[in-house]
ROSE-424666 format. One record per residue (C-alpha): x, y, z; residue number from 1; residue in one letter. Coordinates in steps of 0.001 Angstrom, whole numbers. Last residue first. Example, Ala and Ser with C-alpha at 12.3 -4.5 7.8 and 13.67 -1.06 7.14 Angstrom:
residues 2
[[13670 -1060 7140] 2 "S"] [[12300 -4500 7800] 1 "A"] 
end
This chain:
residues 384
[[27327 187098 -40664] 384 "X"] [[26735 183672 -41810] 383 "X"] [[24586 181557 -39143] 382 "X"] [[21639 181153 -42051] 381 "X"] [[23936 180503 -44837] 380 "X"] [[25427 177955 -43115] 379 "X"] [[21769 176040 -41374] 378 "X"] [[20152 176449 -45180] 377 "X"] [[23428 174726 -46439] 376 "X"] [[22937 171972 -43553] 375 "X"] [[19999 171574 -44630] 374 "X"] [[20009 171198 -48270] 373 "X"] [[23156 168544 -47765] 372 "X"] [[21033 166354 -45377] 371 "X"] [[18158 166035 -47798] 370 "X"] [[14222 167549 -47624] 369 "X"] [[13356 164482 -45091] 368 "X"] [[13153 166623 -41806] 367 "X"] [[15617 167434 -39188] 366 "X"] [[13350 169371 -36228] 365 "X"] [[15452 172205 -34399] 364 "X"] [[15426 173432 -31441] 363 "X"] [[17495 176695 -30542] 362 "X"] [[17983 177802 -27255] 361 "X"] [[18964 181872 -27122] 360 "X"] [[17285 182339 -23006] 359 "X"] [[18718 179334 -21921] 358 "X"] [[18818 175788 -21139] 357 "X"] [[19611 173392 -18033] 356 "X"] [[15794 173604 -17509] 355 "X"] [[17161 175764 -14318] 354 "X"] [[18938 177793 -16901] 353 "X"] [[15886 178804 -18773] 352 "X"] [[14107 180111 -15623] 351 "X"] [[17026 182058 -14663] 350 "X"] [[17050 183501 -17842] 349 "X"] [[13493 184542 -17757] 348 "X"] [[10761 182750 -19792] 347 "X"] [[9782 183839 -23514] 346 "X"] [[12914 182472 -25309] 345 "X"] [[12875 179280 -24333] 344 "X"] [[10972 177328 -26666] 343 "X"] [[12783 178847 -29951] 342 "X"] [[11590 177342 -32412] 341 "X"] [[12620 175379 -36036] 340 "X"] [[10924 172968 -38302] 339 "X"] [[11997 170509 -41083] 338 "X"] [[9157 168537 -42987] 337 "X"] [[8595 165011 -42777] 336 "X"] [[6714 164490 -39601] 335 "X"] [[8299 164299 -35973] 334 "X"] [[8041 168097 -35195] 333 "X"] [[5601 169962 -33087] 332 "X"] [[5419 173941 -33329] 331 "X"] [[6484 175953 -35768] 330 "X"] [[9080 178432 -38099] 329 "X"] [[10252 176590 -41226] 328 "X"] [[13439 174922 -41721] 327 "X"] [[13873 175551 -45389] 326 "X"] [[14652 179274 -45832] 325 "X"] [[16329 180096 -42345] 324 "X"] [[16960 183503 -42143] 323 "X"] [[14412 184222 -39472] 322 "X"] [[15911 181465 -37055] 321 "X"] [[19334 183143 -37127] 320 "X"] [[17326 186729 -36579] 319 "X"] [[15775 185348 -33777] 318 "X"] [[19277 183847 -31702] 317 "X"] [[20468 186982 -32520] 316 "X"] [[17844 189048 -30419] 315 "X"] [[18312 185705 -28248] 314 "X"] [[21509 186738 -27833] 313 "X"] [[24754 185108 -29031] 312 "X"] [[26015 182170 -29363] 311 "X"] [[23454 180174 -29979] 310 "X"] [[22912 177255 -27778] 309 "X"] [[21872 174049 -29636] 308 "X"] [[18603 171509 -29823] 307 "X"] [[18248 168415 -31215] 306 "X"] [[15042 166492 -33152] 305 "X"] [[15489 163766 -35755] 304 "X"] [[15702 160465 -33942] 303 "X"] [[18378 158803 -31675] 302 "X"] [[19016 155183 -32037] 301 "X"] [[19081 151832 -30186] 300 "X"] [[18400 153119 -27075] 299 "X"] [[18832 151817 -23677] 298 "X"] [[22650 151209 -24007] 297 "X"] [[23470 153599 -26217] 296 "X"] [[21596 156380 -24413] 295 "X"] [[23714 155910 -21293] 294 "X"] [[26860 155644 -22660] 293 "X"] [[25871 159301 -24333] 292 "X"] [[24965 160905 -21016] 291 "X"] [[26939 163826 -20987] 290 "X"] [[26673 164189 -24811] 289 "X"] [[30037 164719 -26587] 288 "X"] [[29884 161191 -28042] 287 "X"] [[26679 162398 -30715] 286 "X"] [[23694 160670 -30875] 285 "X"] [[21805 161911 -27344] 284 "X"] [[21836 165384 -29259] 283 "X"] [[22318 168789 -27258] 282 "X"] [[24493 170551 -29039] 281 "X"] [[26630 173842 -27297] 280 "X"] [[28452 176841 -28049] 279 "X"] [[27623 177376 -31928] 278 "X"] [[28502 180550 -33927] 277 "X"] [[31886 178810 -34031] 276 "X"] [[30519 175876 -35670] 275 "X"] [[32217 172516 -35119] 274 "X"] [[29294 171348 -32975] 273 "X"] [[26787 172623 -35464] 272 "X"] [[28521 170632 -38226] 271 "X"] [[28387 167261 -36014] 270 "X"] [[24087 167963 -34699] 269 "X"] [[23499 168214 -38569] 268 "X"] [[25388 164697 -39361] 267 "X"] [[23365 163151 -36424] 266 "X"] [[20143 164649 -37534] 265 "X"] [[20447 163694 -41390] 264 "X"] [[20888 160227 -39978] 263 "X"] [[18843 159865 -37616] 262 "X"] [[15718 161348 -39468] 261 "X"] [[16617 158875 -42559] 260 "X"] [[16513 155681 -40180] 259 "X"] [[13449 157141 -39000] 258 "X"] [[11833 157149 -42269] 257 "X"] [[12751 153636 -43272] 256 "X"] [[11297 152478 -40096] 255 "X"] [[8688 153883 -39586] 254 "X"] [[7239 153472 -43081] 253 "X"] [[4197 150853 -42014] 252 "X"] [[3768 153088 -38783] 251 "X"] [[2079 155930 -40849] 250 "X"] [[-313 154515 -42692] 249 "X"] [[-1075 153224 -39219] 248 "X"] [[-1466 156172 -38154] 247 "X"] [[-3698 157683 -40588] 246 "X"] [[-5913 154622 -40214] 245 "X"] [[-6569 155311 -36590] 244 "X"] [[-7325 159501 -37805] 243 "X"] [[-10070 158195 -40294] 242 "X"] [[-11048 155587 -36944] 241 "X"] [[-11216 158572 -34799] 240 "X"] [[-8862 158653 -31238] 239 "X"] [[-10878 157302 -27977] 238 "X"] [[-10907 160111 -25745] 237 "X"] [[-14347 159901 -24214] 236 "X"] [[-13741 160890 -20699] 235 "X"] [[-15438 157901 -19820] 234 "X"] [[-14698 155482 -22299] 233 "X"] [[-10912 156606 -21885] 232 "X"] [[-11517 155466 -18212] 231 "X"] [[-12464 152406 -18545] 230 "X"] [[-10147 151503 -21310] 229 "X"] [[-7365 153063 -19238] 228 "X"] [[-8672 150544 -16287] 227 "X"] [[-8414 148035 -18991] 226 "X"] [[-4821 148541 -20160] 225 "X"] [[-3796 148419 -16539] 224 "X"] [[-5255 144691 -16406] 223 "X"] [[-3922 144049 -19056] 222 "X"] [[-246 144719 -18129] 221 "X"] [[2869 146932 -19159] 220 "X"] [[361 149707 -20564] 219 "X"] [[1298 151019 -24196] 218 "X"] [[-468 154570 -24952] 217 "X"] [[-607 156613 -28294] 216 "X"] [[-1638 159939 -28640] 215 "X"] [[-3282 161617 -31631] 214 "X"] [[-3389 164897 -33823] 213 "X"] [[-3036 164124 -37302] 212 "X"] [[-1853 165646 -40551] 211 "X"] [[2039 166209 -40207] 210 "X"] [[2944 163558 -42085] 209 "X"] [[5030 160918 -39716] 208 "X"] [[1825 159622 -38316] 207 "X"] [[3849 157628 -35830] 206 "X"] [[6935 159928 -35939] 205 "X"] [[5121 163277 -34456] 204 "X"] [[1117 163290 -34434] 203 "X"] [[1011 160183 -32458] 202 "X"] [[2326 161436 -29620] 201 "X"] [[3398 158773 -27784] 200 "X"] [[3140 157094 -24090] 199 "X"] [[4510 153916 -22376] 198 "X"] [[3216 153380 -19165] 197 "X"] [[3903 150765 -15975] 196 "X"] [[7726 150966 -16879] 195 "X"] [[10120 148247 -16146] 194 "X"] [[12813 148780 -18505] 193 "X"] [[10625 145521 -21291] 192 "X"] [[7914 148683 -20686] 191 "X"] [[10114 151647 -21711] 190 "X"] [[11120 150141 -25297] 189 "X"] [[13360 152176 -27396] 188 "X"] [[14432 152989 -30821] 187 "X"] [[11620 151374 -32996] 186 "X"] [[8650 151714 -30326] 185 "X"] [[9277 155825 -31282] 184 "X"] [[12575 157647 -29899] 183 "X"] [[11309 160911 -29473] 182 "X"] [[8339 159848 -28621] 181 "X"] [[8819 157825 -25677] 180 "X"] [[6572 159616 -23053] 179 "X"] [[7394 157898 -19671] 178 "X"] [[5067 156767 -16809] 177 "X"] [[5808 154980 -13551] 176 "X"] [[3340 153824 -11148] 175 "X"] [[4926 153616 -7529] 174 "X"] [[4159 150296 -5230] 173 "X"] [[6867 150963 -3080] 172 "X"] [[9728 148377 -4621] 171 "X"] [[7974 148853 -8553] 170 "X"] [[9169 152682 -8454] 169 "X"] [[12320 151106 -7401] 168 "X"] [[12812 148844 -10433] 167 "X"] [[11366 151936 -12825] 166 "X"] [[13792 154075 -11309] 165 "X"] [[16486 152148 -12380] 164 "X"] [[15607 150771 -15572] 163 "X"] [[14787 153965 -17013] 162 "X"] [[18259 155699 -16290] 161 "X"] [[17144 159438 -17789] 160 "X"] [[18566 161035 -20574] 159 "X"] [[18441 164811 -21527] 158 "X"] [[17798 165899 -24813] 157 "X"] [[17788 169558 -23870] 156 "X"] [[14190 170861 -25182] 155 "X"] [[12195 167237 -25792] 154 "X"] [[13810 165242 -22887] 153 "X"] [[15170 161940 -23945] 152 "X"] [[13604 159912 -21909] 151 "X"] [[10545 161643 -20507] 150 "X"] [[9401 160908 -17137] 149 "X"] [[6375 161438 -15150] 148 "X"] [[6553 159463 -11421] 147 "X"] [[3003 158376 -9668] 146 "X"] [[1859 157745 -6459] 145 "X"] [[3998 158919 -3788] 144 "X"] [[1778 159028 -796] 143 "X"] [[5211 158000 1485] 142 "X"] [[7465 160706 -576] 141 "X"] [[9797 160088 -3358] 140 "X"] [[11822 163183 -4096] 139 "X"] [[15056 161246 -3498] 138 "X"] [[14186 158724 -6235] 137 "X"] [[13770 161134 -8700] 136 "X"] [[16372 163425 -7769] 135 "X"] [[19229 160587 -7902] 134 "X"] [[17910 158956 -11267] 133 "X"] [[18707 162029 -12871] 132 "X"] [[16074 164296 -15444] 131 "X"] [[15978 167133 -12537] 130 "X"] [[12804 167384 -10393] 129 "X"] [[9578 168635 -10172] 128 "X"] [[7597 167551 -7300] 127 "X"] [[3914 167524 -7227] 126 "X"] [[637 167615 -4273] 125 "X"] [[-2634 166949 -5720] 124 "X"] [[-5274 168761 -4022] 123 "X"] [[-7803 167445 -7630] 122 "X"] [[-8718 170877 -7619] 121 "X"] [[-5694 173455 -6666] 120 "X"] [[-2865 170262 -7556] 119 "X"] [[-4432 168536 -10258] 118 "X"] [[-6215 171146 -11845] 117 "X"] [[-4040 174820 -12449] 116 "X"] [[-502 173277 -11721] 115 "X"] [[-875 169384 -12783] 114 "X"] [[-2493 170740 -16061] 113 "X"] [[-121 173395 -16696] 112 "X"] [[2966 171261 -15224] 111 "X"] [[1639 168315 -18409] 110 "X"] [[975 171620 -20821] 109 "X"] [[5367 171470 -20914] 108 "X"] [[6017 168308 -22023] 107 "X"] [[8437 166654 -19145] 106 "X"] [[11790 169080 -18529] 105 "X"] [[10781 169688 -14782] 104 "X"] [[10655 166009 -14532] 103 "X"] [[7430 164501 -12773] 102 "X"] [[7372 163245 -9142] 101 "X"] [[3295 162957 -7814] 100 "X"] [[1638 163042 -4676] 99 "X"] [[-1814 161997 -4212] 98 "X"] [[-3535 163701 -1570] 97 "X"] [[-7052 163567 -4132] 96 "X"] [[-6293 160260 -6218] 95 "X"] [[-4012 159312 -8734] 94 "X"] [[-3509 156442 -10835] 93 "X"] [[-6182 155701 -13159] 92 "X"] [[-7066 159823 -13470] 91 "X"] [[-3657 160641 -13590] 90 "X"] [[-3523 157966 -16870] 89 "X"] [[-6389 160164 -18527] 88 "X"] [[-4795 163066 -18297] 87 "X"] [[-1578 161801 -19645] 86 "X"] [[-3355 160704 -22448] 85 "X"] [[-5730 163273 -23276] 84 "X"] [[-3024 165167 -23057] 83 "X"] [[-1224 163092 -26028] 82 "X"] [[-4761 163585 -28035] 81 "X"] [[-7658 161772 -29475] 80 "X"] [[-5879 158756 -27635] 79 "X"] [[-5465 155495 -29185] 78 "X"] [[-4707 151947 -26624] 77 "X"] [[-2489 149456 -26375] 76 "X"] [[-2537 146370 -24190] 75 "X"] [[205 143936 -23009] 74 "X"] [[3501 145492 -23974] 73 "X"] [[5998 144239 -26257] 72 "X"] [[6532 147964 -27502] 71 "X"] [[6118 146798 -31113] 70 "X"] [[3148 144714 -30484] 69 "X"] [[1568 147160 -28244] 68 "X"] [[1750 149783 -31320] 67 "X"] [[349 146813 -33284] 66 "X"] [[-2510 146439 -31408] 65 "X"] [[-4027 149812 -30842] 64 "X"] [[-3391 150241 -35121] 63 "X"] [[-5669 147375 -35409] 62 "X"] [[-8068 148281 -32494] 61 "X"] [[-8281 152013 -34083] 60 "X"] [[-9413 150594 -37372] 59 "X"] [[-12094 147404 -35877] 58 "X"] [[-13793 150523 -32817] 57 "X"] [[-13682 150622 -29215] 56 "X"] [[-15265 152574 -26244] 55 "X"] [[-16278 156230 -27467] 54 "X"] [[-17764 153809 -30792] 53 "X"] [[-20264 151436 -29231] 52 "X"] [[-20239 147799 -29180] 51 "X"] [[-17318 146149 -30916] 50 "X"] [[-16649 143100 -28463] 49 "X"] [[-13815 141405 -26615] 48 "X"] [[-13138 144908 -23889] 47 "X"] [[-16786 145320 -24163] 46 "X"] [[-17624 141703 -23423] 45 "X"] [[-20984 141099 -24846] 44 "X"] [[-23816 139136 -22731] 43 "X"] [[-26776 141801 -23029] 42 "X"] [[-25956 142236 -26438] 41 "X"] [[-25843 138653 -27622] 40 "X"] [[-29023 138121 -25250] 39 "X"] [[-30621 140431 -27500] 38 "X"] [[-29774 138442 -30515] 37 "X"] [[-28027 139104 -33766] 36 "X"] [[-26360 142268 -32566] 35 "X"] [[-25346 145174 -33747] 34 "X"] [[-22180 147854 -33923] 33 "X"] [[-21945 151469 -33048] 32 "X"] [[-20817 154717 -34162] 31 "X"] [[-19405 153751 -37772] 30 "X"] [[-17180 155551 -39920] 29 "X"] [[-14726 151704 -39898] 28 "X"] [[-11740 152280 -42298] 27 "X"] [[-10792 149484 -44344] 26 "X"] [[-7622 147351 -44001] 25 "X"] [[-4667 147716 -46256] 24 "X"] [[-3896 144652 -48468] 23 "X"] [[-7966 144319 -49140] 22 "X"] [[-8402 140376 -50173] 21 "X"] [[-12195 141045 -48961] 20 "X"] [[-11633 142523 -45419] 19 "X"] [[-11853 139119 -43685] 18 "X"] [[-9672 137207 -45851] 17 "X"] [[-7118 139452 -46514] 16 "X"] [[-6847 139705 -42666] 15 "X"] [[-3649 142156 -42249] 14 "X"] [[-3386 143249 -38243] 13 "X"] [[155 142479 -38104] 12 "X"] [[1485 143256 -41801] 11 "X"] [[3990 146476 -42076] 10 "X"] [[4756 147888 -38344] 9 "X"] [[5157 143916 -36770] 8 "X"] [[7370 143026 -39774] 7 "X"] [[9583 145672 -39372] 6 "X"] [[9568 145009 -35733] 5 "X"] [[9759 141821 -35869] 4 "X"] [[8222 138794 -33623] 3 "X"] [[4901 139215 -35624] 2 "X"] [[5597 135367 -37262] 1 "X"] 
end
């Protein structure tokens, strides 16, 4: 029956008999779970059986497996945190003289941690290339080890042939890894491309309300999904059951709320691209986009988030973001609300350019307050 997506985000992990004729099931504040018998305990199959909360726990399992479900992957898992995702992922593929390829457009505390642990401490060594199939694959060295990607990118929107570099990756033995937030499970699915790791943040469209941090991880196999189990249990990552439920709160309006995200977003990314104030939009929706073909055919939709050079300075740049009334000045994005930053702005120009942005980007988050309120808030905010 859980063949669906919509079905998949709304019912799989309902047991109206086992949680009393409950249509949403319970939340589970414990720390650990007993045993009728001591050789129960001594014979229990951690990655079978509720033991000990820092390994597993009934709310986060639920919301674990439908997330798989969605991606059609083979094992899920919930992260306190996106980083303490991609940390933990290093940690099951990477070794010290490990080298690694990751995007120079990838989320930027991913360089921080690769730049000031994995490669002084862990003597890492790591490439950062372009979002093209071309420098990935030509950066690929004999320790190669693992390739970061990010499909679209989260500052430009840049998009990245998945299938391709996962299919080589696979030739020498490379793990691949891609965060697919931006599009959710809905709008694109990494691990049916080829890829080893599917990651989200949890806080953006999963949770959808802006009142969780989390990180969600897909692995293409089982027995990848139990190394991560291993290793989550070590670090002691595992995301909260309060937090689990959150999410999955979350995931049964998906759907309907990303629908609404595209939507606004697309007709936003249109008026900005007709707007003299405007010189470029970066939005993997619209036709204009370099590598629109591309995103049609391993995407099925775009989501809420787009970015645009002002033109102007980023003095101007400031002042357009200060007028804004609804889109509110912050960090993150994904949940209902509409947010705006400027993630360029501190590094140089030359800096900015060789992330294919600059100095005066604008990115903006599309929320749920209407189409027609924001793009008046966007006019009266570029009016001189």
């Amino acid at each position: 029956m859980f063949d669906d997506d919509k079905l998949i985000a709304t019912h799989l992990g309902d047991d109206y008999d086992k949680f009393l004729g409950a249509v949403v099931p319970p939340v589970f504040m414990t720390s650990l779970h007993v045993f009728n018998t001591m050789e129960e305990y001594l014979n229990h199959d951690k990655f079978e059986e509720y033991v000990y909360g820092r390994v597993s726990n009934p709310t986060v399992k639920i919301v674990e497996n439908k997330i798989a479900a969605m991606e059609h992957g083979a094992y899920g898992l919930l992260f306190s945190s996106g980083m303490a995702v991609i940390t933990s992922v290093i940690a099951a593929t990477c070794k010290t003289g490990s080298h690694i390829i990751s995007l120079k457009n990838c989320y930027g505390p991913i360089a921080t941690y690769l730049n000031q642990i994995g490669i002084p401490k862990l003597n890492m060594s790591v490439t950062y290339v372009d979002a093209s199939y071309e420098s990935v694959v030509n950066a690929i060295q004999p320790n190669t080890d693992f390739i970061i990607l990010e499909s679209p990118t989260s500052l430009v929107f840049e998009v990245i042939d998945i299938e391709r570099i996962a299919n080589v990756a696979k030739e020498k033995n490379i793990r691949t890894y891609i965060d697919n937030t931006y599009c959710s499970p809905l709008y694109q699915k990494p691990i049916e491309l080829g890829i080893d790791f599917s990651m989200h943040s949890a806080s953006k469209y999963l949770g959808g309300h802006s009142d969780l941090i989390g990180g969600a991880l897909v692995c293409a196999t089982e027995e990848l999904g139990k190394q991560l189990l291993d290793i989550r249990e070590m670090y002691g990552g595992i995301m909260g059951p309060q937090e689990a439920w959150l999410v999955m709160r979350g995931i049964r309006t998906l759907d309907v709320r990303l629908e609404r995200h595209q939507k606004t977003a697309l007709s936003v990314a249109k008026y900005l691209e007709k707007h003299p104030r405007i010189n470029k939009v970066n939005y993997p929706g619209l036709e204009s986009h370099p590598n629109y073909e591309l995103a049609q055919k391993q995407q099925k939709g775009s989501s809420g988030l787009l970015s645009f050079e002002f033109n102007g300075s980023k003095e101007e740049a400031v002042a357009f973001c200060n007028k804004l009334k609804i889109f509110k000045i912050g960090v993150s994005w994904g949940g209902f609300e509409s947010l705006v930053v400027m993630p360029m702005y501190k590094i140089t120009e030359e800096q900015a350019k060789a992330q294919n942005g600059s100095n005066s980007l604008v990115r903006i988050h599309c929320g749920l307050e209407g189409t027609e309120n924001l793009i008046a808030d966007l006019e009266q905010a570029l009016t001189l």
